[in-house]
N, C-alpha and C positions, 0 to 999 in steps of 0.2 A: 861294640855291637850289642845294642838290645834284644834278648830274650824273651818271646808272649808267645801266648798259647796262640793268639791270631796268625802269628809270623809261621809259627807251626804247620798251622792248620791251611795254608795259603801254600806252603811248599811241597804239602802231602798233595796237595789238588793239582798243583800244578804237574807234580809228580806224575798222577796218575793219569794223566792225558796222552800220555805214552802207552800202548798197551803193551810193550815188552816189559816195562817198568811194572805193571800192573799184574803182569803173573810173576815176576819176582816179588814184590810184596806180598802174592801168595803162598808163593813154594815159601818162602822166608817165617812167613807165622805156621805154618801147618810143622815146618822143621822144627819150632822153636817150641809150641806145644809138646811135641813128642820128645823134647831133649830134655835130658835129667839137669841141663841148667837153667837156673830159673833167675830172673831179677829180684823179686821176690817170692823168699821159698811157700811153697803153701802148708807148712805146719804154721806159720802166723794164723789167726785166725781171720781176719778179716782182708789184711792189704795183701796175702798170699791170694786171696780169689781175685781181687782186683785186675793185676795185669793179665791174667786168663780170663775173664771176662773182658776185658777190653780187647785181648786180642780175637776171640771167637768173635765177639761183634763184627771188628774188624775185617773178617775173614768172611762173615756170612754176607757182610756188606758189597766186597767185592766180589765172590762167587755170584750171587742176586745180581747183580749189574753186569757182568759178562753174558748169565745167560738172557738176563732181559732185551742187551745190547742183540744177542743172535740171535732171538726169537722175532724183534723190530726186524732188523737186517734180513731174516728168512721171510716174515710175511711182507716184506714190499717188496722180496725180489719176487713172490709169489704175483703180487699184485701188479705190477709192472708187466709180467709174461703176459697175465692172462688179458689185459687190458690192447697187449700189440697184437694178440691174438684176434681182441673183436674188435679193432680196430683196420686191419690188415694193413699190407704195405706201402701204404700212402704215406701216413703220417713217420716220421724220423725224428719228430722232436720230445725231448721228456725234459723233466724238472729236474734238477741237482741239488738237492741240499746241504750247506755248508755251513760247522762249525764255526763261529768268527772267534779266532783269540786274539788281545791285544798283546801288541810285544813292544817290549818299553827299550 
């Protein structure tokens, strides 16, 4: 089994297409800052801020994308209402939009 940062970063993505998976990789880094174990300790000087900054990043990343995700999802359900509204009860048909993922 070969090992890359691609193969990494391809199972993190796929990972997070789940959203259960996706507040566990948050409760997971918010735990892992607060816990006095560290992978690397932070009296090093430099590689001790590394995996804290990588995980903060990490954290800010998916925080910013959940709320992005429900602020999209709130304003088209907004937009949706208001549009069957001036449209009244004739029309029944709307648009679906669908993530396409390939599965191998």
């Amino acid at each position: 089994m070969k090992f890359s940062i691609q193969s990494l970063y391809t199972w993190y993505q796929n990972l997070l297409r789940n959203p259960k998976y996706r507040w566990w990789v948050i409760l997971g880094t918010l735990f892992y800052l607060v816990s006095p174990i560290d992978i690397a300790p932070d009296f090093i000087p430099v590689v001790g801020q590394i995996d804290d900054v990588f995980l903060l990043t990490l954290l800010v990343t998916e925080v910013s994308g959940l709320v992005i995700e429900g602020w999209k999802a709130r304003k088209g359900d907004l937009g949706t209402e208001a549009a069957n509204t001036t449209e009244g009860s004739t029309s029944t048909a709307s648009t679906i939009d669908v993530d396409a993922v390939s599965v191998k």
